[in-house]
C-alpha positions as CSV (number, residue, x, y, z in Angstrom):
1,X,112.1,119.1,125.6
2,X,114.0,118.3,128.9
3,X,116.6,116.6,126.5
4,X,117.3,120.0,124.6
5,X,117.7,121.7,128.1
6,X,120.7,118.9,128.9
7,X,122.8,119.9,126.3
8,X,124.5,117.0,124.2
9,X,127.7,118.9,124.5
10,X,130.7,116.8,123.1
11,X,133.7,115.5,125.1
12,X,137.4,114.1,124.1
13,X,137.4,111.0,125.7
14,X,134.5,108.7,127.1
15,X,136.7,108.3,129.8
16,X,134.3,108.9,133.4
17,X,137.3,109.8,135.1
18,X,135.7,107.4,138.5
19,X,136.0,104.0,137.6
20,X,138.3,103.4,140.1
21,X,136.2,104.8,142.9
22,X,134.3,101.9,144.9
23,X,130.8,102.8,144.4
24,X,129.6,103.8,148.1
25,X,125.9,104.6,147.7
26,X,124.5,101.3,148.1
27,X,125.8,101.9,151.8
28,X,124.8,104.9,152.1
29,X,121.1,104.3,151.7
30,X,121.1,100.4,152.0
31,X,118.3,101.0,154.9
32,X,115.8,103.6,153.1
33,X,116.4,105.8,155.3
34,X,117.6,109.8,153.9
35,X,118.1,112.0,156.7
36,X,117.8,115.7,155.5
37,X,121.4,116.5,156.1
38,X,124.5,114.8,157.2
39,X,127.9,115.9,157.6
40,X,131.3,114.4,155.6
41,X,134.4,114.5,156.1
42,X,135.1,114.7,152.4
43,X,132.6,116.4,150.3
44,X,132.7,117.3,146.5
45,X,132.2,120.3,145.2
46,X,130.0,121.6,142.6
47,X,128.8,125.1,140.8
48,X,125.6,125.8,139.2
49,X,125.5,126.6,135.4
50,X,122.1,128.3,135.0
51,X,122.1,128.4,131.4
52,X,122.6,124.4,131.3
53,X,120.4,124.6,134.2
54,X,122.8,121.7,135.5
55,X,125.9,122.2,138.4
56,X,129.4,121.4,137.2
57,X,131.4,119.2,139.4
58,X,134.9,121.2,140.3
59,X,135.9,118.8,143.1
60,X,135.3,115.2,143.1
61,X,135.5,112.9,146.5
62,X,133.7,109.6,147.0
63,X,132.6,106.6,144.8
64,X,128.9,108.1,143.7
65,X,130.3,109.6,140.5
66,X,130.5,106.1,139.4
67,X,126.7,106.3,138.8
68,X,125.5,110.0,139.5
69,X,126.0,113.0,136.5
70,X,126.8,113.0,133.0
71,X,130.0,113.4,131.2
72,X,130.9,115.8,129.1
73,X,134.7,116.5,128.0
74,X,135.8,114.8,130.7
75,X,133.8,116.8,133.0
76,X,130.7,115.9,135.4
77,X,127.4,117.7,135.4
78,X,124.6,117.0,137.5
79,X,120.9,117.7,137.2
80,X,119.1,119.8,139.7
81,X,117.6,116.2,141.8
82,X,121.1,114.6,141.5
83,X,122.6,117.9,142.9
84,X,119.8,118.2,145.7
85,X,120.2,114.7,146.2
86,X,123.6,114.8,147.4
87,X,123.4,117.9,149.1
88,X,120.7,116.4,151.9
89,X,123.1,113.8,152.5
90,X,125.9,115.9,152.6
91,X,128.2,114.5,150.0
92,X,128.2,117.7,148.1
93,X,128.4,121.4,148.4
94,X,127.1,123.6,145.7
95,X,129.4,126.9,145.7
96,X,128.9,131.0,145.1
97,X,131.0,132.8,143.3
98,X,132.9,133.5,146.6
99,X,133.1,129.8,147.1
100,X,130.8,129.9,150.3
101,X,127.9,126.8,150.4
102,X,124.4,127.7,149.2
103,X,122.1,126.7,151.6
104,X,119.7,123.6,151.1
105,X,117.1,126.2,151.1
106,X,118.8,127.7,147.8
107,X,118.4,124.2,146.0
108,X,114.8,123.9,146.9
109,X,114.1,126.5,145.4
110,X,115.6,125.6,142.0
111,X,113.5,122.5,142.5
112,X,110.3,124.5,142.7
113,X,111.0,126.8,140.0
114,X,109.9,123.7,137.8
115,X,111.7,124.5,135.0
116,X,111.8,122.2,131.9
117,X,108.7,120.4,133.8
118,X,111.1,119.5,136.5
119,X,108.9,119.3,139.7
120,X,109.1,118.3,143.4
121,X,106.9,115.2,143.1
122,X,109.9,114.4,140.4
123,X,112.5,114.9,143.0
124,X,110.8,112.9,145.3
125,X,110.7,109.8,142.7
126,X,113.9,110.2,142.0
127,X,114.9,110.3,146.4
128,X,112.9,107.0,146.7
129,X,114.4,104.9,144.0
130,X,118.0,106.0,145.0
131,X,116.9,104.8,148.3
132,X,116.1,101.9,147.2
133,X,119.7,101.4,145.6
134,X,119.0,101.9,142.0
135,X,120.8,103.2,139.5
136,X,118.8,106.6,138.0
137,X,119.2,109.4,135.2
138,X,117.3,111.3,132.6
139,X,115.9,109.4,130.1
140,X,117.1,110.4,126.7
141,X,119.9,111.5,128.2
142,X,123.1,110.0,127.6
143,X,125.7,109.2,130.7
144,X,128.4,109.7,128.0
145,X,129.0,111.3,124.7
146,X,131.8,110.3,121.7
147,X,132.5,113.6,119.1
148,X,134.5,114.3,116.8
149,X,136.3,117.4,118.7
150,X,137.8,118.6,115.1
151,X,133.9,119.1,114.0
152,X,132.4,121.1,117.4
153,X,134.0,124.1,118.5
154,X,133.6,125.1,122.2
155,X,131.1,127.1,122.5
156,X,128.9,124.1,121.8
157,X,128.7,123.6,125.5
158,X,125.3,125.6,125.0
159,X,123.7,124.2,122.0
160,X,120.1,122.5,122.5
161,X,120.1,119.1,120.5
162,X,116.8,116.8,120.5
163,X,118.2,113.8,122.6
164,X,114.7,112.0,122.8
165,X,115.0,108.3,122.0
166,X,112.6,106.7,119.5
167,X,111.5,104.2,122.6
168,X,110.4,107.7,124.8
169,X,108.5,108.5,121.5
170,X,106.7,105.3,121.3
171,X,106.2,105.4,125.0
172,X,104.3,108.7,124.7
173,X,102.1,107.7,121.7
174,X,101.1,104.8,124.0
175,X,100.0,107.1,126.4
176,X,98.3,109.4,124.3
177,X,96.2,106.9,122.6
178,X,94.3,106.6,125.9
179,X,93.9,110.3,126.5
180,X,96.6,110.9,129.2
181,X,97.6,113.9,129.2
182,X,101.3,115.1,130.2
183,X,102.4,112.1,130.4
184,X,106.5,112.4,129.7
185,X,109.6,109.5,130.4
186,X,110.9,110.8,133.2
187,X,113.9,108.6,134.2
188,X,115.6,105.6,133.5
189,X,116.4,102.8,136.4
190,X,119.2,100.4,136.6
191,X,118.9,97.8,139.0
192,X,121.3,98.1,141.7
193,X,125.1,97.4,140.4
194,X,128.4,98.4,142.4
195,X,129.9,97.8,138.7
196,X,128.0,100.1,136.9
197,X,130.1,101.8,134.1
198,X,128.6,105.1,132.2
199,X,130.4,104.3,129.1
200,X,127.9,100.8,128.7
201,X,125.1,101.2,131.2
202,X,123.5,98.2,129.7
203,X,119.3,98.9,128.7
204,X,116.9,100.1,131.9
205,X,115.3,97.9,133.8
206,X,112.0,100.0,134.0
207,X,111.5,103.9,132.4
208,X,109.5,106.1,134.9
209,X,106.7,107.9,133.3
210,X,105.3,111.4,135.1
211,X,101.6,111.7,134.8
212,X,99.0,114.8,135.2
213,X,95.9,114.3,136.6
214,X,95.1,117.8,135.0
215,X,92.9,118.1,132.0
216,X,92.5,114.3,131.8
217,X,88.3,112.6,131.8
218,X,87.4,110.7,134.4
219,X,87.9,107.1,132.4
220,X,91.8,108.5,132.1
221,X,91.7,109.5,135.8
222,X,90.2,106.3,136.6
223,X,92.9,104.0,135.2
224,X,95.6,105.5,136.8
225,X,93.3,105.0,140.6
């Protein structure tokens, strides 16, 4: 399950380390519009983790952290459409091991690897509703995480742990009694809030399901035309 894949890795504090930050990215995409790249004058800094399959924030600039990337022991991670995401616009640079920006063309490619299920048609959902100024992450995925650090020792960073919410179970038994196949919660959306806090993100306004139009007969085809 995606869930597994985004480790529930504990963390000291549930502190977000950006509440102070004014939250910027209502401005930045108040008009729908995403060009494919933009230049910054201050842009963050990130490097990918492949077997998280997430990129680790090592230099944070600008108010989006208040609502983009998990935290985890007091440290931001962000998935593979968050991290394209802010790449296009160029608000962050995802790094080498020399510290020299990967290309955009680097990131695509993660994208169409479609790991965990992960696919461009998801990225793409995920592009338009941040355009639209809401609030998105994984669903089943928690923004922030309070352990017991005595009880996890650190190599926990990589342990797999089922973070699937009964409601994403019931949602999926829906489905499934009418034959759709493949069909998975996908994200959760937060209606647009410059006051958004990870640490009490208040319950989704809407969960967005992704749907196959493989292996499905034509009755299930027919209710999702």
């Amino acid at each position: 399950m995606e869930a597994e894949s985004w480790a529930n890795f504990s963390e000291t504090s549930d502190s977000e380390g950006c509440l102070d930050d004014l939250n910027d990215e209502e401005n930045f995409y108040a008009s729908g519009d995403i060009p494919k790249l933009q230049f910054r004058k201050d842009v963050s800094k990130a490097r990918w983790i492949d077997d998280l399959e997430m990129a680790e924030v090592v230099e944070r600039k600008g108010g989006m952290w208040t609502s983009t990337g998990i935290v985890r022991r007091g440290k931001i991670y962000c998935s593979i459409e968050e991290t394209l995401f802010l790449a296009e616009i160029g608000a962050l640079h995802l790094l080498d091991e020399d510290n020299t920006p990967f290309p955009l063309k680097y990131i695509y490619n993660k994208v169409q690897e479609k790991k965990n299920g992960f696919s461009w048609e998801s990225f793409e959902a995920y592009k338009h509703l941040k355009a639209l100024g809401y609030v998105v992450g994984r669903h089943g995925i928690p923004w922030t995480m309070k352990t017991d650090s005595s009880a996890q020792d650190s190599t926990d960073v990589n342990e797999r742990v089922n973070g699937e919410s009964r409601e994403s179970f019931i949602i999926t038994e829906m489905f499934r009694g009418m034959d759709i196949n493949e069909v998975r919660p996908l994200f959760d959306v937060y209606p647009p809030n410059s006051k958004f806090k990870k640490s009490s993100p208040g319950t989704p306004c809407f969960i967005l399901c992704l749907t196959s139009m493989q292996n499905m007969n034509p009755f299930s085809q027919a209710l999702l035309l």
